[in-house]
C-alpha positions in Angstrom: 0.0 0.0 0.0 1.1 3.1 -0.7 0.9 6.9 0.6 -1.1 9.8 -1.0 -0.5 13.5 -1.1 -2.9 14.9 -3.3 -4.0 19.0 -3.0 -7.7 20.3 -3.4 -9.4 17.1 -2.4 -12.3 19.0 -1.0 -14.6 18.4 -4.9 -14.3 17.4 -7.7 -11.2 15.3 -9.3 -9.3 15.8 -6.7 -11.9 14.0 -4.3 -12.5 11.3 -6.7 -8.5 10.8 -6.8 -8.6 10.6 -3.2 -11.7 8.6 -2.7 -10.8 5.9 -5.0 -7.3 5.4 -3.6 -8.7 5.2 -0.1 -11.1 2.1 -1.2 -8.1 0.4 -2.9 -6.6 0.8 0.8 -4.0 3.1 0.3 -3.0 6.2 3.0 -4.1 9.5 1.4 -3.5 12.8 2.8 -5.8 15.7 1.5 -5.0 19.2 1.5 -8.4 21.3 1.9 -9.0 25.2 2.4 -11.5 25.2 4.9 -11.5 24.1 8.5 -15.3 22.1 8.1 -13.6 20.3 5.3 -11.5 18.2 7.8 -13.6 16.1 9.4 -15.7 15.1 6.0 -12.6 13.9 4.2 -11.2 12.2 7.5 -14.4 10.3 7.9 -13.6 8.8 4.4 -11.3 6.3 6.1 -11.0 6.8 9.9 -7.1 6.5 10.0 -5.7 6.4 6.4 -7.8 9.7 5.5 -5.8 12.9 6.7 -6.5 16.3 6.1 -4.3 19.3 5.9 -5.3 23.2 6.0 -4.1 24.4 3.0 -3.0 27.4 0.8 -0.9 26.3 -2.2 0.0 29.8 -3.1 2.1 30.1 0.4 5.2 28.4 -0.6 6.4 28.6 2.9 3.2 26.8 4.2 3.2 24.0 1.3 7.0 23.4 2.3 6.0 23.1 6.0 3.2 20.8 5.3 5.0 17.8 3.3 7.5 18.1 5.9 5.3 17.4 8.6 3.3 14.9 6.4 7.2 12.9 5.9 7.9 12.9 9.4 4.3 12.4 11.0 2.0 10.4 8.5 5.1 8.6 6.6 7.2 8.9 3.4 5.1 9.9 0.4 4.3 7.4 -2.4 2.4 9.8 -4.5 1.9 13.0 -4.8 -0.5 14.7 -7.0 -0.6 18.2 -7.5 -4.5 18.6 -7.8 -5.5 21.9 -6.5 -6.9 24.6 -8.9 -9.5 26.8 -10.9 -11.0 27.5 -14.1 -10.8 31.2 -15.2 -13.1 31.6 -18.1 -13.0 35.3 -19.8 -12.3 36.7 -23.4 -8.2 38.0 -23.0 -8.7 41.5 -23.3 -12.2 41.6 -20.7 -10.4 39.3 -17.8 -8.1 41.6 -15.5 -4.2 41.1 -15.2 -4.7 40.3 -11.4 -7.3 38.1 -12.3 -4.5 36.2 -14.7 -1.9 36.6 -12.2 -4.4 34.9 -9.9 -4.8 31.7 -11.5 -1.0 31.1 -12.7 -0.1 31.8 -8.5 -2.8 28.5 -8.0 -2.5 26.3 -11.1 1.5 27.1 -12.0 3.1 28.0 -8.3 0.9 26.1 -6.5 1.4 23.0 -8.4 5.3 24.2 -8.9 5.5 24.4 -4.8 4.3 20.7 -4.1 6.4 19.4 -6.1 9.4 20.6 -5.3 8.7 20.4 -1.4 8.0 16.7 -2.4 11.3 15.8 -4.5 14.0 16.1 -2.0 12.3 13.4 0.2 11.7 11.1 -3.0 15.2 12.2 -4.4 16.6 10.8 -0.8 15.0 7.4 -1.2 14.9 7.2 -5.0 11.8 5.9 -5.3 8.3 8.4 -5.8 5.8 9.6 -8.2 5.4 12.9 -9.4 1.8 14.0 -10.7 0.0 17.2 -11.6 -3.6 17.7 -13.0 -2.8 20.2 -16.1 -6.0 19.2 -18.7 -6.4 18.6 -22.2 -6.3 22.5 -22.0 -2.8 22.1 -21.3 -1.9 20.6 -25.1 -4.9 22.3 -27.1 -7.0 25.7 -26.3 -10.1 27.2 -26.9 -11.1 30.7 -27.0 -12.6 32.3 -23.8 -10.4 30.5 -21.9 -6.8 32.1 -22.2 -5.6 32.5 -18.7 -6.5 29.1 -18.1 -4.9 27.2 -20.7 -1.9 29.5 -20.4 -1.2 28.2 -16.9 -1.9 24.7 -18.2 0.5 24.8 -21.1 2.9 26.3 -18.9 2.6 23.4 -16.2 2.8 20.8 -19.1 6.4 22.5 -19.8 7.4 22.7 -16.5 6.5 18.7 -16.1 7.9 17.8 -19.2 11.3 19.5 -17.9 11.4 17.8 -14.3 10.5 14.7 -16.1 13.7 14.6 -17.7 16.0 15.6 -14.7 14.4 12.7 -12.7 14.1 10.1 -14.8 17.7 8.6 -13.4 16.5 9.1 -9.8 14.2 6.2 -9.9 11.4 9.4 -10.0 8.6 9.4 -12.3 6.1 12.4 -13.3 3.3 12.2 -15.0 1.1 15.2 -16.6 -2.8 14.1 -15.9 -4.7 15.9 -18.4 -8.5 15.1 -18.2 -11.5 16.2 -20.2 -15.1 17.1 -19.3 -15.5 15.3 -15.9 -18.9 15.7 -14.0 -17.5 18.0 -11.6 -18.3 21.3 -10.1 -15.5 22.7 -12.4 -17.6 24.4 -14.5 -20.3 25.5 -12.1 -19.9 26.9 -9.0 -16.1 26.4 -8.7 -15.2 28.8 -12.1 -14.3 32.4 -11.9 -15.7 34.3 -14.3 -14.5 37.8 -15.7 -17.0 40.0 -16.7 -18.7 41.2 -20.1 -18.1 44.4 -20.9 -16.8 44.5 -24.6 -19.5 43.4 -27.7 -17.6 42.8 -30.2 -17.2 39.1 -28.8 -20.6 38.8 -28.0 -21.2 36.8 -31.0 -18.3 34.9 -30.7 -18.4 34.2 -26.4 -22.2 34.2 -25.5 -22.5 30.8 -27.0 -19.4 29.6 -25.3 -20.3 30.6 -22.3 -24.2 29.8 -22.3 -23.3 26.0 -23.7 -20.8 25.5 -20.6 -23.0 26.7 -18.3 -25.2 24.7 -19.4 -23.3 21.4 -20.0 -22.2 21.6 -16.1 -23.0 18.7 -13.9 -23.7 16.5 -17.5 -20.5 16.0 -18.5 -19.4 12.5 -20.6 -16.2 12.2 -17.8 -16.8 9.7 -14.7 -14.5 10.7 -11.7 -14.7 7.7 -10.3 -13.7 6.1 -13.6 -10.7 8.6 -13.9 -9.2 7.5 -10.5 -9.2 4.1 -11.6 -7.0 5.0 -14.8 -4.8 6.8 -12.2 -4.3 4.1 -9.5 -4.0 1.9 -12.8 -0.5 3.3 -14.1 1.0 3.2 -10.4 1.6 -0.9 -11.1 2.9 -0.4 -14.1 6.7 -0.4 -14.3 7.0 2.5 -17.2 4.1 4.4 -16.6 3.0 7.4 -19.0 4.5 10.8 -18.9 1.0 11.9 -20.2 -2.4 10.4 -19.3 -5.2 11.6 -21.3 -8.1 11.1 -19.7 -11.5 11.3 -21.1 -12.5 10.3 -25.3 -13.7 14.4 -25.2 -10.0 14.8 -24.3 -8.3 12.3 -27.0 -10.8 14.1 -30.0 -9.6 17.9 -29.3 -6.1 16.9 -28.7 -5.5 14.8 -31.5 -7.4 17.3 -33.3 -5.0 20.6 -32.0 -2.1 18.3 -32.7 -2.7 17.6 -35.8 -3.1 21.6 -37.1 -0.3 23.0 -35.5 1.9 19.4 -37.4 0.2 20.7 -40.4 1.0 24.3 -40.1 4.7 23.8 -39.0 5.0 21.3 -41.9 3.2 24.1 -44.4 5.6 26.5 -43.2 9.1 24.3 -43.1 10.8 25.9 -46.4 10.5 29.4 -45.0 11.8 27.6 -41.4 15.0 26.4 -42.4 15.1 29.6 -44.2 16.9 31.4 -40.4 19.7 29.0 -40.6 23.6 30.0 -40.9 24.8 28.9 -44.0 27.5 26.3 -42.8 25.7 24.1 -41.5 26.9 24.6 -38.0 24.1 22.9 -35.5 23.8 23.4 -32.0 21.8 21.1 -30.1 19.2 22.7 -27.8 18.0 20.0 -25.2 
């Protein structure tokens, strides 16, 4: 059996992750915001369910917490960084803070955990990395900028550590789910506000069919932890995990035009090259 960190496990994903781990007897510490949270997640499991107060934009505070998780609860298995928000808003209507905002929770937050987490696993050479990014970390959709900004940028970032673990007996994998019935899209999004019309035609839908699609999604939590306890027993397991067919259609899809496009546009790339021949590798 092995033991869980996983951040934001008050709703959605993150509770799923959490939930289903617990049933499949595993230890699972959950980080949650709110004080009233604690006694509802603990009650999951009455002594392999623990709860943590939480702020993963206090670096100091996340650092603290995985300390006193390693020398109290015992040394972490797994740790996913889960913990994060939607921001839905056309670019030029949604505030700077409001952008700032969400890369502090979905980038630093995420960024936080795991490093607090990789000096323990480092020590033993053993662990496994996680983060939720979201197919909106490998394709995006208008109305959604900030968001999938902090998304692409925390598929970088993983794709990085990924590499400078990989001989540390470390792995880290990028979760990146589609449309899960989750409170994601409900009650849980932040929401700039209207105030240009020149996207009315273009956002209005966006927003109204969202709205509308929340709490019907096609994606089953449940079934989603299942994938994830899944890849822990497998000896190679995936750098990406896609999670949702929603999430296989778009991404293949965005994939697929920006292959096109780069391929359309080769002649006039190879164009910026010295004429030598000289080649510098950038890993």
């Amino acid at each position: 059996m092995k033991t869980f960190l996983i951040t934001g496990v008050s709703s959605g994903l993150g509770r799923a992750f959490a939930a289903g781990a617990l049933e499949a007897g595993h230890t699972v510490v959950g980080t949650v915001r709110k004080q009233d949270d604690i006694a509802a997640f603990e009650a999951l499991a009455p002594g392999r369910a623990y709860a943590r107060i939480l702020d993963v934009t206090d670096d100091e505070a996340v650092f603290a917490v995985i300390d006193d998780i390693e020398s109290t609860v015992g040394p972490l298995d797994v740790v996913i960084a889960n913990a994060g928000y939607g921001l839905e808003g056309v670019f030029e209507e949604t505030p700077l803070a409001a952008v700032r905002a969400q890369f502090e929770t979905n980038v630093f937050g995420a960024a936080a955990t795991l490093q607090a987490a990789l000096p323990h696993m480092r020590a033993r050479r053993s662990g496994h990395l996680m983060a939720v990014t979201s197919m909106g970390g490998l394709m995006a959709v208008p109305g959604m900028s900030a968001y999938c900004g902090s998304k692409f940028a925390l598929e970088g970032m993983l794709e990085s550590i990924r590499k400078e673990v990989a001989a540390l007996g470390i792995h880290v994998t990028a979760i990146e789910p589609g449309s899960f019935r989750t409170d994601w899209a409900g009650r849980s999004m932040t929401r700039a506000e209207r105030s240009i019309s020149d996207y009315d035609e273009l956002f209005n839908p966006i927003r109204e069919a969202r709205l509308k699609a929340s709490g019907n999604q096609l994606g089953n939590p449940q079934k989603a932890a299942e994938a994830l306890l899944h890849i822990l027993d497998v000896p190679e397991p995936p750098g990406h995990l896609v999670l949702g067919s929603d999430a296989l259609r778009l991404v293949g899809q965005a994939r697929q035009t920006v292959d096109d496009e780069i391929s359309t546009w080769e002649e006039l790339s190879r164009t910026t090259d010295f004429p030598d021949g000289a080649q510098i590798a950038n890993n």
